[in-house]
Every structure is written in C-alpha cells, then in structure tokens.
N, C-alpha and C positions, 0 to 999 in steps of 0.2 A: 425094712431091710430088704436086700436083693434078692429076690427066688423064694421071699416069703409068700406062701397061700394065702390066698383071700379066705375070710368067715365067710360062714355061709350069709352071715346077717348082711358083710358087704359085698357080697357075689349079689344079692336081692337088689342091692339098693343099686349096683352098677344100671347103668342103662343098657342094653343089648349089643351086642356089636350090627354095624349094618349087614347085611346079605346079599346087597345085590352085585351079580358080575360087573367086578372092576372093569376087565377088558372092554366087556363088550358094552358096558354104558359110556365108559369114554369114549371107544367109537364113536357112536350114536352121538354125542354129544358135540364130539368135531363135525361131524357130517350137518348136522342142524346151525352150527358154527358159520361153517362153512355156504351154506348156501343164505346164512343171513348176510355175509359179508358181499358175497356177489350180487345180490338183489341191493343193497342200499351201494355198491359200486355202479349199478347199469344207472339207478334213475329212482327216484323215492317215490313214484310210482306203482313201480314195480316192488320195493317194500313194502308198500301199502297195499298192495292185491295180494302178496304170498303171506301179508298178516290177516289181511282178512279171510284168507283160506281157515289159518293158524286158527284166527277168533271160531269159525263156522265150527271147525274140529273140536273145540274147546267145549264149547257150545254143546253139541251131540252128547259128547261126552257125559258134561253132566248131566243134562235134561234122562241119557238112561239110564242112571244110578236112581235119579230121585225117581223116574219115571214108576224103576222097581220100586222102591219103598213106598208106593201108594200115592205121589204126587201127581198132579195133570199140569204139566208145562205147554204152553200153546207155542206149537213148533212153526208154524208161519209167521206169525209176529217175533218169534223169538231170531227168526233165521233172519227176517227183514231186519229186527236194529241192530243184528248180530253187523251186516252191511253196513249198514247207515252212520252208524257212529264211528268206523276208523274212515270211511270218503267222508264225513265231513269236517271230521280237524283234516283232511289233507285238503282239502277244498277253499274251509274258511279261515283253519286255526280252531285256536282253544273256545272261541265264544260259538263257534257253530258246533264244536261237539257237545259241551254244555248243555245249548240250547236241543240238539238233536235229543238228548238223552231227558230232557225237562219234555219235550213232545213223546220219544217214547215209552217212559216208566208208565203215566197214565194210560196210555192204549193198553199197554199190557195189560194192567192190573183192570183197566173193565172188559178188557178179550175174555179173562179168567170169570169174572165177576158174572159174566152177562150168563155166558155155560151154565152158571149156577150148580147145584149140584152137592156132595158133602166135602168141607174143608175148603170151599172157594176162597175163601177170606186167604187163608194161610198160602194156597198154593199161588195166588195174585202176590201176594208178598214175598214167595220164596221165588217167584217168574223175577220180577223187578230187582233182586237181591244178584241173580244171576247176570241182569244186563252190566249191572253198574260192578261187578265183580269182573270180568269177563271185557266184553266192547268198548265202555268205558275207561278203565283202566289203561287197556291195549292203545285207547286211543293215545294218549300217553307216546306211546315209541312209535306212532303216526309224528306229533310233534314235533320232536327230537330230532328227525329225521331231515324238517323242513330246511335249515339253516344251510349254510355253503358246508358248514363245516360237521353238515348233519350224519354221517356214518360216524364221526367221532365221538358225538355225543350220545349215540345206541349205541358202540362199542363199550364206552364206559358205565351207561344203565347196566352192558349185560357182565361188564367185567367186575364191579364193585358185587352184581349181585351173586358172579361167582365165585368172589371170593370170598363170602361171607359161607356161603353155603361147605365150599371147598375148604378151608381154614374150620368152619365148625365139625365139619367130618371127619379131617384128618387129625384134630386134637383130642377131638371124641372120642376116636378108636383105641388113640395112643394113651390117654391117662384119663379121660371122661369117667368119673364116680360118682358126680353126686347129680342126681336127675333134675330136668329144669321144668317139666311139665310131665312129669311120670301118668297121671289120666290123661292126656292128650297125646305123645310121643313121646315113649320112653326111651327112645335112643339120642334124645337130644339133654345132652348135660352141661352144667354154670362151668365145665373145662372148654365145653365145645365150643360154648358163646362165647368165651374169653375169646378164643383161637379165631373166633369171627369179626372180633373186634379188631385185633389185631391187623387180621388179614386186608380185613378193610377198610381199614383205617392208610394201608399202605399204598393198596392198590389206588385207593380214590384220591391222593396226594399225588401219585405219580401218573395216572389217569390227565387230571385236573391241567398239571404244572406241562406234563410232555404232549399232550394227546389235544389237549386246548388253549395252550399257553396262560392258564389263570391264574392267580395265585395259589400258594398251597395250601394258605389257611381256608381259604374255599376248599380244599380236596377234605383237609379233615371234618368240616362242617358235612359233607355230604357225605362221606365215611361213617359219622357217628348216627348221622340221620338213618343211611341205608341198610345198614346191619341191623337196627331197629324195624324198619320194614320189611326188611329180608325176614328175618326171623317171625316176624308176626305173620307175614304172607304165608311161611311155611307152614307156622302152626295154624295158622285158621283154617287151612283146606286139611291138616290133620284133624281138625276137629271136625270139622264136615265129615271128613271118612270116617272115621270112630263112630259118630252119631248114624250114618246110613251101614255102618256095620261091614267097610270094605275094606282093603287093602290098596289098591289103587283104581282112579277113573276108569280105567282099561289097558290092552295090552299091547295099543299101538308102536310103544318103542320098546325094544328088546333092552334091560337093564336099567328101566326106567318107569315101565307102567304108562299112563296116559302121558299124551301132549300137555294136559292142564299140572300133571304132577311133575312135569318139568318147570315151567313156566312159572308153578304159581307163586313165587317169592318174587318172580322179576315185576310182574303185574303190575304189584305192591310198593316196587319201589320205581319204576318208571315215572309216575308222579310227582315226588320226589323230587328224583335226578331232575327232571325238568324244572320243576319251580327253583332250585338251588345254580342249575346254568342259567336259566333265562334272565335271573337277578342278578347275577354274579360275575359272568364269565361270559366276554365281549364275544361275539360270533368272528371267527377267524375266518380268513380267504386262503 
C-alpha cells in the first residue's frame, strides 16, 4: 500500500541508497565526456596518449591500495606495459597488443619473482592481474578508435556502458529491494539490474542502428552482452575494494573517487563492444 512503512526486516534487506553528490559527479562526468570526445575528434592519436595518461593514473591508483595492504608491485615495469600495451594496438592492431601483453605478463611476474622476498609468488600474480585488468583491457578503446568511423564506435562502448550503470542506479534508488551481491555491494539490487537491462538494451539498439548504421538486432546482442560486463566490471573492482578494506581507489574525481572507480565497468566491456562491431557492423565513412 502507499505511504506504508517498511519492516525493519525489509529496511535490512533494502540495499542502501547511493551517496554520492549528484551535482557534482555529473559534472565531473560531462567534463571527462567532454574531453574524450575532442581527443578522438582531433586524431586517435591523441586518444591514445590521453588514454595512456588515463591507463598511467589507473595504474598508480591501484598499485597504492595494494602497495598499503602489504603487496610489492614493481612500478617500472608496471609503468612501462602500462605504455606499451595501448601504442601497440594503435600501432599494429589487436595481434600486437596480444602479443605486447604475452611478452609483458612474464617480465612482470620474474621482475616480482627475481626481488624474492615473502609473498613473491602472490604479488608476481597480483602485478600481472593488474596489467591485463588495466592496459590490456584499455587496449580495447585504443581499437575502437582505429576505424573511419572510430569516435562512433568509443561513443557507443562508453554509452552502452553508461547506460547500464545509469538505468542500474536510477531504478535502484526508486524501487531497488532485493540485494544482488549484498557481501560484495550492497547498493546494487536484481530492480537495479533489471533497470540496466533495460537501459541497455535501448541504448545499444539505438547506438548500433543510428550512430553505425548496423543492424538492430546487433545493438540487442551487444546490449545484452554489455550490461553483463558492465555489471561484472563493477562488481569485481567492488570486490577488490572490500577485500583491501576501501571505499574508493582515491580521491582524484570529486563525486566519484578514483579514475579507475569511474572506468572500471567500461574496461570490461570495451572488449566486448569491439569483438561484437568488428563481426557485425561494417565500418562506415
């Protein structure tokens, strides 16, 4: 009924409401917007150096979380494939980022290894967990980038993946009850994720059909794929934070936390979005 109380049993089980300034992370979110759009208008070059800024910052980020929780990340080698891996899908494509990332996992993991030390094993594996999460991935919207019709095809990675995010937030707040990963993020609820399906479900239909000229049942196919990624990108770096016992990477964006707790659902589905245009959805002029 209207204007009924919740139990306490179901105040418990609600998920939380979000907290952070609407205002001021919209902002922050147009201005990030905004400066991606004029870097892939000048030259995807220039995407490519303001992503690898992006990656470097990414990067930083985590290595000091884990750096605090007692891990040793080797920040030279981390910084180098942090570089290496978005210049070489701009350079060669997919097979050279690949390969960049097949040459640098090993370097890491005996950089770690050679140090010696206690927990080598573990932190060689959590260095390499980082590249391929991180430079790898990013590579991804290096890609994307490459085609004639390459700003279209990053607008739609980033639009699908905000509408998955935005739709999960907005239905969350408004009727979100029943929690979808309550030990990992308990503001995320099965209302929210409906609201993400949805959302992206429309966006990447209308993306796909206006924005690429492909067909639409390609935009659903990558709608249902990316809200799937979307969501798992979020929650894996929620569980990364949980486990190192934080709130967010850092305080770099006001309303937002780190660079990486912006980012990390796009990461995730940048991959994605690519394997499903590159098959799918002819490169426009």
């Amino acid at each position: 009924m209207t204007g009924q109380t919740p139990s306490a049993e179901e105040s418990a089980l609600a998920p939380p409401r979000a907290g952070r300034p609407l205002g001021v992370a919209t902002a922050v979110a147009l201005a990030l917007l905004a400066m991606l759009g004029i870097s892939l208008l000048i030259d995807p070059v220039v995407f490519t150096g303001l992503l690898i800024v992006a990656v470097i910052i990414g990067l930083l980020e985590v290595r000091k979380v884990l750096v605090a929780a007692g891990y040793s990340i080797p920040l030279p080698i981390l910084l180098m494939i942090g570089v290496l891996l978005p210049a070489a899908a701009y350079a060669d494509g997919p097979e050279a980022l690949v390969a960049a990332f097949v040459l640098g996992a090993p370097v890491m993991l005996l950089w770690r290894l050679v140090e010696a030390g206690s927990h080598a094993a573990r932190d060689a594996l959590a260095s390499v967990l980082v590249i391929a999460w991180i430079p790898l991935l990013a590579g991804f919207l290096v890609l994307l980038s490459l085609p004639e019709d390459g700003p279209a095809r990053v607008l739609t990675a980033v639009l699908v993946t905000a509408a998955s995010d935005t739709g999960g937030y907005l239905v969350g707040v408004l009727i979100g009850r029943h929690p979808m990963a309550p030990k990992v993020s308990p503001k995320k609820s099965w209302e929210g994720f409906a609201g993400s399906v949805i959302a992206c479900l429309i966006v990447a239909v209308l993306c796909v059909a206006l924005l690429l000229g492909g067909d639409w049942q390609v935009g659903l196919l990558l709608g249902a794929l990316a809200v799937v990624t979307a969501t798992v990108g979020d929650l894996g770096e929620s569980l990364i934070k949980r486990d190192l016992q934080i709130k967010d990477m850092s305080q770099l964006l006001p309303g937002h936390g780190g660079l990486l707790d912006r980012v990390d659902s796009l990461l995730v589905t940048a991959p994605v979005v690519w394997i499903v245009l590159t098959a799918w959805v002819t490169v426009t002029t």
